[in-house]
N, C-alpha and C positions, 0 to 999 in steps of 0.2 A: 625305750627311754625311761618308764615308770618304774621297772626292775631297780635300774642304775640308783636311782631316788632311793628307793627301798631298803637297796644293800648300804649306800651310803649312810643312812639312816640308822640303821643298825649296826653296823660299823662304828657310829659314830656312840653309839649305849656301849659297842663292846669295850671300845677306848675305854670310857671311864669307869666301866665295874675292873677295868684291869688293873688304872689308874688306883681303883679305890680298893684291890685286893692288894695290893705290892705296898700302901703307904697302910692298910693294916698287916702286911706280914712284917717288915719293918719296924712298924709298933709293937711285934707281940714278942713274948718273954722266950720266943725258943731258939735254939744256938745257933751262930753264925752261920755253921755250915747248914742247916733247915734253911734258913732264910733265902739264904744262895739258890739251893735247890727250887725253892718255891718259886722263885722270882724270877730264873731263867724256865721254867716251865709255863710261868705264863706268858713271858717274852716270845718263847718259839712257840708252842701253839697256844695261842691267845684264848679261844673255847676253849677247848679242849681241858686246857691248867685252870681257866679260871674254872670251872663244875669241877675238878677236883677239888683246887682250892676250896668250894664252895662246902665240898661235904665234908671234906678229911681236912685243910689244912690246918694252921696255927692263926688263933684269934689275936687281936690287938686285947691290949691290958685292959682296958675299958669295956665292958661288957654291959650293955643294956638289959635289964631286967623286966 
């Protein structure tokens, strides 16, 4: 029963680094067809796209210094 909690749990972080990778690819200045790309990668595999996204993808315009 404590697993179920756990993966929920985590489930629940991967939701919204996904949430928050797709409304920064969205944000960021690279061409429709990128963004496509990006955004059905991390729709179907959710890790998987997001840690690419994470290393390689396209920043939102806003960049924190």
């Amino acid at each position: 029963m404590q697993m179920m909690e756990i993966g929920g749990f985590f489930g629940l972080i991967l939701l919204a680094l996904n949430i928050w990778a797709i409304v920064s690819i969205l944000g960021s200045t690279a061409t429709t067809g990128r963004k496509v790309v990006w955004t059905l990668l991390i729709l179907v595999l959710p890790l998987v796209g997001f840690i690419a996204w994470y290393v390689t993808g396209p920043r939102s315009r806003t960049q924190n210094i």
